[in-house]
C-alpha positions in Angstrom: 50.4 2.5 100.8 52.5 4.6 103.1 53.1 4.2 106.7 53.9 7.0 108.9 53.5 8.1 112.4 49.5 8.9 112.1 48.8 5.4 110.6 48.7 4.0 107.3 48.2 6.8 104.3 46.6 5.4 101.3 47.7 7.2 98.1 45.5 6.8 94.7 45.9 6.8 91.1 43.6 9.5 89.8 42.8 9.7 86.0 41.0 12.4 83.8 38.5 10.2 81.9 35.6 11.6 79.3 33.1 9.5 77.4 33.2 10.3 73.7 33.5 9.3 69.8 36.5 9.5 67.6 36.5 10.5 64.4 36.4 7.8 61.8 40.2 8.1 59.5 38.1 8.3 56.5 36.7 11.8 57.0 40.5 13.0 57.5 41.0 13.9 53.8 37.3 16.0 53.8 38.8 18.8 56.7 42.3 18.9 54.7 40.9 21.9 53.0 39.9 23.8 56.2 43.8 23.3 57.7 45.3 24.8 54.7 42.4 27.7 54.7 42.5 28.6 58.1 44.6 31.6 59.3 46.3 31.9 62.8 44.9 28.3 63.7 47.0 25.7 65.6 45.1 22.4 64.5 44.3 19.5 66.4 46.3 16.4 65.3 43.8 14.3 63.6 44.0 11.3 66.0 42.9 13.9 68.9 39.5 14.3 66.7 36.1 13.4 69.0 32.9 14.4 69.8 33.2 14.5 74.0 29.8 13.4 75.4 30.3 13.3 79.1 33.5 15.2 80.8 33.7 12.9 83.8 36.9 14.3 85.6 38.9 12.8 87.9 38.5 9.6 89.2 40.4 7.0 91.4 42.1 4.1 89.1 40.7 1.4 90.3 37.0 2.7 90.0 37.5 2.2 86.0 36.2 -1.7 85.7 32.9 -0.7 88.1 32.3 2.3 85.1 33.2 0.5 82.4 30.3 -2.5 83.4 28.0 0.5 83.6 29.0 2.0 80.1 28.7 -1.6 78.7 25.0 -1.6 80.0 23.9 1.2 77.5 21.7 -0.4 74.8 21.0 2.5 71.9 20.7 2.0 68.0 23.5 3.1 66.3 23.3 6.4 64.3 24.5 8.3 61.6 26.1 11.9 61.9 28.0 14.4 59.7 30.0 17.3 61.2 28.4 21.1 60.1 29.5 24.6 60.2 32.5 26.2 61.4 32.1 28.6 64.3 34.4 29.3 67.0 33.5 29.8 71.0 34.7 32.6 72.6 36.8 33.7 75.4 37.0 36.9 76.8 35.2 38.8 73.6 37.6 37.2 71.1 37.8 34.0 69.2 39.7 30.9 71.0 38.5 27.6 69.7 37.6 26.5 66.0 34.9 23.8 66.0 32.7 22.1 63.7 29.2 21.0 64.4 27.1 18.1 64.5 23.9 17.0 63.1 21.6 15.6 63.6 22.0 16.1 67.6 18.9 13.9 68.8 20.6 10.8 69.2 24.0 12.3 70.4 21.7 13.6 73.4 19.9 10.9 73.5 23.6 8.7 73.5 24.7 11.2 76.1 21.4 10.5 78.7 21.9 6.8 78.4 25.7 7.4 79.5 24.8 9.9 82.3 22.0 7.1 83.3 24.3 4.6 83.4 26.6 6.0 85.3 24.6 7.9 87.9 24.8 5.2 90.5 28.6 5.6 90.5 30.2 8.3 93.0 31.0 10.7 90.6 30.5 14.9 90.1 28.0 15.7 88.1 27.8 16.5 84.8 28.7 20.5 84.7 27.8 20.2 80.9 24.4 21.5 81.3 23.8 23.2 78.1 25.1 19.7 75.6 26.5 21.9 72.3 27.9 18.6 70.3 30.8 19.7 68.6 34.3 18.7 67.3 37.3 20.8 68.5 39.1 21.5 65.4 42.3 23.9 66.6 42.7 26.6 68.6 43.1 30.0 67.8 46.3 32.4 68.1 46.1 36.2 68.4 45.7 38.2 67.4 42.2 37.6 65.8 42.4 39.0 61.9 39.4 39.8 59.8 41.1 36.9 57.7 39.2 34.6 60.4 36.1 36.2 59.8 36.3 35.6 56.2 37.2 32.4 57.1 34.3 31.5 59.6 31.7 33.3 56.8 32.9 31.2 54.1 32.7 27.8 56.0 29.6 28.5 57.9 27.8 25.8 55.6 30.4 23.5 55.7 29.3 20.3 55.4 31.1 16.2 56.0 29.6 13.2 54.2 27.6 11.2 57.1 29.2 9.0 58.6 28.0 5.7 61.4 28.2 6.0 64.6 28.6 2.2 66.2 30.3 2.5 69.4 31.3 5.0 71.8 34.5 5.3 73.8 35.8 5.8 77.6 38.7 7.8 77.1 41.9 9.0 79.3 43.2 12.9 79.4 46.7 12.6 80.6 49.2 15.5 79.4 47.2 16.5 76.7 47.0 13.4 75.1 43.8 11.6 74.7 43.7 7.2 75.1 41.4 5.0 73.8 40.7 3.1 77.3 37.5 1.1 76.0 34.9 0.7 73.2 31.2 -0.1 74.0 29.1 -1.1 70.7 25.8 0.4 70.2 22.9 -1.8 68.6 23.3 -2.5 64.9 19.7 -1.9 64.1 20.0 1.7 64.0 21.4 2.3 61.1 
């Protein structure tokens, strides 16, 4: 609190938060290859590896314990997943981010209807996700673009993880490009 001339100025904390799952350590060794394939790729330290369900934004501190009671009240069988095919999104007509899909996708959007339900009581923007594309961000991509990516993309485009469970999903904090762990909410066991 600050007081000044007009009355009392309350200042908040605000933090980036996003709902998501981290990659389990074990599939680590099965993307070595792609890292050491890759040309012109700047690669995302492997604890930065997640599967972002809902981008929440900026919130006020102290509005974290009211959304984490509603993240706790999502009840959905666990699942399993395995990451698929390299591809890359694009940015003005060229190449910036190297990702690797998910499958299967019906319970990640089913996952990601039970979070947006949970939390739609809370004063919060809405989700500008629209169009859900499940997807791990793998690096990003430094011009310029080569056909050596091409190659690349063409000869991972069936790339394919073991499956692995899915048994809990995470709040997480964005804070200088650095991702946190705030909170883990279990999913049911029955799923899987």
């Amino acid at each position: 609190m600050l007081a000044n001339l007009f009355g009392t100025v309350k200042w908040e904390i605000m933090i980036r938060l996003f709902t998501g799952i981290a990659l389990p350590p074990f599939l680590y060794p099965e993307l070595a290859p792609l890292r050491q394939q890759a040309p012109h790729v700047a690669w995302q330290p492997a604890q930065k590896l997640h599967i972002t369900l809902r981008f929440i934004g900026e919130i006020e501190d102290h509005k974290t314990e009211t959304m984490g009671e509603k993240l706790a009240s999502v009840k959905i069988p666990a699942f399993r997943l395995s990451l698929q095919s390299v591809a890359s999104f694009f940015r003005r007509r060229a190449p910036s981010i190297l990702w690797l899909g998910v499958e299967p996708k019906e319970d990640l959007v089913a996952l990601k209807a039970a979070i947006n339900a949970a939390l739609a009581e809370l004063d919060l923007p809405p989700d500008s996700h629209a169009a859900f594309r499940p997807h791990v961000t793998i690096g990003k991509i430094k011009p310029p673009v080569k056909k050596e990516l091409a190659d690349f993309l063409e000869t991972h485009k069936n790339f394919c993880t073991n499956s692995f469970a899915v048994k809990e999903f995470s709040l997480f904090e964005s804070r200088n490009g650095e991702y946190m762990q705030l909170c883990s909410y279990p999913l049911l066991a029955g799923g899987l």
